[in-house]
N, C-alpha and C positions, 0 to 999 in steps of 0.2 A: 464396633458399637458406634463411634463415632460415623463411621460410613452411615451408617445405615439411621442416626440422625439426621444427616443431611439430606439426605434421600427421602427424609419423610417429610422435613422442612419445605424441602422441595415441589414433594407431591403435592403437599398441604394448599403450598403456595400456588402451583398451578390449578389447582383443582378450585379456590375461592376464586383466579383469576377465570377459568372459564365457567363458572357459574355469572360473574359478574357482567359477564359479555355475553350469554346465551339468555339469562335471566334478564330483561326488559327493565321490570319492578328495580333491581340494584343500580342501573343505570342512569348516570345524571344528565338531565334533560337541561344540558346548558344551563345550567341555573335560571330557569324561566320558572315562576312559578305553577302549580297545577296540582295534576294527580298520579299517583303511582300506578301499573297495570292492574287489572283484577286480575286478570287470568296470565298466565306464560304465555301462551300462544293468542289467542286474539285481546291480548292489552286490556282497552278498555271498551271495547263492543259490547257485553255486557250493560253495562251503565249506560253507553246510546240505546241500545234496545231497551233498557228501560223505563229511559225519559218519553222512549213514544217517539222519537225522532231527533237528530243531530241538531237539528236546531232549538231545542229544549233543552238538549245536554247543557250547547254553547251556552245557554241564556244563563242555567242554572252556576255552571264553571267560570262564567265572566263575571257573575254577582258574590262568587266567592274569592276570587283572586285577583280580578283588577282585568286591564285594557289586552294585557299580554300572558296568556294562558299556555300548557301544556298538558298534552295524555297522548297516548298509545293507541295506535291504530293495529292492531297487531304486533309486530316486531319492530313498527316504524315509528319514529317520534312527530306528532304533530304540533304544532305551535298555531293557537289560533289569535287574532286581532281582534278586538271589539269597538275600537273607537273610532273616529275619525281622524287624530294625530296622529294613531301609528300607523294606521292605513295611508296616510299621507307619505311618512318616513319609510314605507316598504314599496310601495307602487313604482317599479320602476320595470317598464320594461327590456332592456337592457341586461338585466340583472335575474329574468327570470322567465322559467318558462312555461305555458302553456299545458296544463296537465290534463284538457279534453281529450288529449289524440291517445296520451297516457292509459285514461278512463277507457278508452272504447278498442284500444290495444289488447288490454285484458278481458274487455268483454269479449271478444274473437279469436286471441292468442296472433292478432295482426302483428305483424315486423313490426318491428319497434322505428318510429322513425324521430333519431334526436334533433330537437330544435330544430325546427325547417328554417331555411337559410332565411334572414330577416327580410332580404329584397323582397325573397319570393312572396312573404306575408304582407309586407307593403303594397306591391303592384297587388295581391289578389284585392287586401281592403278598397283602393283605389277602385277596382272594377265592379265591385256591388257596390252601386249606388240605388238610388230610394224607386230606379226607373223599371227595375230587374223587381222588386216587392210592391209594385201596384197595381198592374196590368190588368189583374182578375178581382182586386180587393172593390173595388166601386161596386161591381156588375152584381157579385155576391151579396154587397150589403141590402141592394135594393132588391135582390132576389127574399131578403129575407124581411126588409120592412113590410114587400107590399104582405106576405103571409100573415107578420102579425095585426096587420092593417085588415086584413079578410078575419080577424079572430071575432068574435062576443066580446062586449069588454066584460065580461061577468068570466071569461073561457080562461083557466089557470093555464100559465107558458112556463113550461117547462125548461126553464131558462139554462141551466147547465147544458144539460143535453143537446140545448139548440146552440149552444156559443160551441160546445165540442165540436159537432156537426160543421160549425161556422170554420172552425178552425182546422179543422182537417181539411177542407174543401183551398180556404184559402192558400195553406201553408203548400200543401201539396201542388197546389195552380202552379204556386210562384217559387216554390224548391223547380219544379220538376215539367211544366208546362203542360199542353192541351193533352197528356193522356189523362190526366185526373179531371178533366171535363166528364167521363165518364164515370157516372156515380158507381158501377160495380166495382171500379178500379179504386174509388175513394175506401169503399164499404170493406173492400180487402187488406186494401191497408192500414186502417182503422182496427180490424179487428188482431195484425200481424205488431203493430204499433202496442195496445194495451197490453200484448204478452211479453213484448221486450219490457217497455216501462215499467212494469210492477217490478217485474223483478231487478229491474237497474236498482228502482226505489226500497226495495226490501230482500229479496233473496239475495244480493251481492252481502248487504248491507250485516244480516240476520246469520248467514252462513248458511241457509233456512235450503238453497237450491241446489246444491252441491250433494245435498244429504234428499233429495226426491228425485228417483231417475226420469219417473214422468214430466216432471217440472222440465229437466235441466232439457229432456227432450223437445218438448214444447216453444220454450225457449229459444234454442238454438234453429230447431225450424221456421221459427218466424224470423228471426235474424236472416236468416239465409234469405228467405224468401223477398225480405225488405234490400238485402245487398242486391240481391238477382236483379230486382225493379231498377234499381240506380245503376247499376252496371250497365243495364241495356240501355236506360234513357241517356247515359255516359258516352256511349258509343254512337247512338242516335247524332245525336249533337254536335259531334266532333266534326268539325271542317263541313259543316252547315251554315246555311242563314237562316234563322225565321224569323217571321213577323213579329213575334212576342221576344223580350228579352225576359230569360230568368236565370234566379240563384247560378243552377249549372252553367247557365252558358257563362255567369265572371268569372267560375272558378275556373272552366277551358281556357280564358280569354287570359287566366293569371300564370302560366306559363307552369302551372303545378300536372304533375303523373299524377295517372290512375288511383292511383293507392290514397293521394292524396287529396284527392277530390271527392273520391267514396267517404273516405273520412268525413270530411267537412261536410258534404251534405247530408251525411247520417245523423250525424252530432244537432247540425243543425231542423232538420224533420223531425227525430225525434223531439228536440226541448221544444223547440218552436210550437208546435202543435199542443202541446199542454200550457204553455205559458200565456199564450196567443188566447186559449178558452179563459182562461184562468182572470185574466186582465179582463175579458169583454164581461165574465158576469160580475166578478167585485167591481166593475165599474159602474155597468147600469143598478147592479145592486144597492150601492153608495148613492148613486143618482134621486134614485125613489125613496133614500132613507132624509137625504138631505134635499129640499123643495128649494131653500134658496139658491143652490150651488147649482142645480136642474134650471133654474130660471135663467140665472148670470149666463150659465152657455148655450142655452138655447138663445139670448139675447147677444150674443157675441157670433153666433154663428148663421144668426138673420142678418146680424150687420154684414160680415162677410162676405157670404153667397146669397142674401137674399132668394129673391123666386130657384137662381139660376141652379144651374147644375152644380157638383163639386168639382171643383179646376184646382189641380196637384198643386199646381205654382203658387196658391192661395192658399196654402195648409199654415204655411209659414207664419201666416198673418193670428193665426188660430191661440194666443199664449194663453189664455186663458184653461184654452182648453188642454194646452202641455200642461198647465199647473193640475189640471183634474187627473191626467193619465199618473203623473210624477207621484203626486199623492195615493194613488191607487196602488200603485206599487210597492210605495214605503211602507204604506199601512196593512195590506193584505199581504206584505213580505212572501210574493211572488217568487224570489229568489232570493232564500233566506241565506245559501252558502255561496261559494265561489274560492277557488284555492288556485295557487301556485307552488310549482317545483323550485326551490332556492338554487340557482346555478352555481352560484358560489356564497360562502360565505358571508355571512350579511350579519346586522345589526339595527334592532331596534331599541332606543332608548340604552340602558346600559345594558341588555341583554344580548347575546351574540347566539344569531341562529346557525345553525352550523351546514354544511355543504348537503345536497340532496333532503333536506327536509321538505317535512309537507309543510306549508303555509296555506293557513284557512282563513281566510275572510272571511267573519261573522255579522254579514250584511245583514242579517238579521237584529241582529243584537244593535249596530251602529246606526240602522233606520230609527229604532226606538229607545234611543238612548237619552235620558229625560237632560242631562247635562251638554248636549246639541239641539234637540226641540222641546219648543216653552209648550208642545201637547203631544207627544208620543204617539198617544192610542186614540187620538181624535180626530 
């Protein structure tokens, strides 16, 4: 009898222990404040899809528990930031690493490649410089003033669509060089480009893709298709000269493999190109809503350049007009999230994040944080 107490004590005991450890919900989240899973298996996805978007969640989870938040991304603990002090005490990187290559690993089932060695990320930073992203931005702009300059001023401009347009043409010049001179090559990859992005943005997100075979084909076709494009332009490239310097050729130039340079300019093409539209219409948007702020840098960029042409070396001079883009950004919260992998154990404030956590910067939340700006939303 006795036996067969222990035995149950036993069972008892292991059995609350492996609920504890498979069950997400019973698991303490380093004592960080937040929320419990909803669900066993995807956490609190649920509650993101419900707010309409992650950065709704964050907004609504930082106004209920403060600077330093916690929830469940599935099985995984997330810890997110909202201010600018713990952002400060977390920002190190040294300590942490880059979870794009992570992101785009699973979208592919690409090798896993840990922490690429710090040199190698240095010298590539070092080699994109601002020379490799302007080559084709001038030519383009004025391709598109004189259009709007040919319109009626009564003729409604279809302003998203034309900054989209803008920014595929651009991003792709300067990712990828003169084959995207040719607009079929733009128009293809435009249309391989919105079937990955949706679903980056929602079927990862929703679980929504996984569960539609047409989707998930779709999908991975255009993936393919967009790897195919950089692979060849990759090889193109290599142990070349040409006249134009772009993106690919610093990442050749940064002593990084294949693997790793497909990466980076995938990552890159893809956001670039939405963030890039994104910024040109909340900006001219902002512009035509505020007439004084339209005047100030229309008068700041006669002083400038006057009559002449636009001369790169002279951007510099432009602060005024950095204050309009900077605000663009914080206010249209362009890039509301941004995360890191904790390499090792870390601590914020008296909270201790523990080894391989997610870390979300809720750049969103600390753009519009009214206890940092004396207007938020203005």
């Amino acid at each position: 009898m006795l036996d067969f107490a222990i035995f149950a004590v036993t069972f008892l005991l292991a059995l609350v222990g492996a609920v504890l450890y498979l069950y997400p919900a019973s698991r303490q989240a380093a004592g960080i404040p937040g929320i419990t899973p909803t669900e066993e298996k995807d956490g609190n996805l649920p509650d993101i899809v419900n707010s309409g978007s992650l950065h709704e969640f964050l907004v609504n989870l930082h106004e209920r528990y403060g600077p330093v938040v916690s929830f469940w991304f599935g099985r995984r603990l997330v810890v997110s930031l909202g201010t600018v002090d713990v952002l400060k005490q977390h920002i190190n990187p040294n300590k942490t690493c880059d979870v794009c290559r992570t992101v785009h690993t699973k979208m592919k089932n690409f090798r896993t490649i840990k922490n690429t060695l710090k040199e190698n990320e240095k010298e590539r930073d070092r080699n994109i410089s601002s020379k490799s992203l302007q080559f084709s931005l001038f030519q383009l702009s004025e391709e598109l003033l004189d259009k709007w300059l040919a319109y009626p001023e009564s003729q409604h401009v279809p302003l998203c669509q034309h900054m989209l347009g803008f920014a595929m043409k651009s991003v792709t010049q300067m990712v990828m060089g003169s084959t995207f001179e040719d607009e079929q090559e733009v128009i293809r990859f435009q249309k391989n480009h919105g079937t990955v992005w949706s679903e980056i943005g929602k079927g990862f997100l929703d679980g929504s893709l996984d569960k539609s075979t047409t989707r998930k084909k779709q999908y991975e076709d255009a993936l393919m298709q967009l790897e195919s494009i950089l692979k060849k332009i990759i090889k193109e490239r290599k142990g070349r000269n040409f006249s134009q310097h772009v993106f690919i050729d610093s990442l050749v130039q940064g002593n990084l493999n294949d693997q790793q340079i497909l990466e980076d300019s995938m990552i890159f093409s893809l956001a670039s190109c939405v963030i890039t539209a994104k910024l040109c219409t909340w900006t001219i948007c902002f512009l035509t809503t505020y007439e004084e702020v339209q005047k100030k840098l229309y008068e700041e960029i006669d002083q400038v350049f006057g009559k002449g042409p636009i001369i790169p070396e002279k951007i510099e001079e432009l602060r005024y007009c950095r204050q309009v883009l900077c605000e663009t950004v914080r206010t249209a919260k362009l890039t509301p999230v941004s995360a890191r992998l904790q390499d090792i154990e870390g601590k914020i404030d008296t909270f201790i994040i523990p080894k391989e956590t997610l870390v979300v910067y809720a750049l969103g939340v600390v753009l519009q944080d009214p206890s940092t700006w004396s207007s938020p939303y203005k």
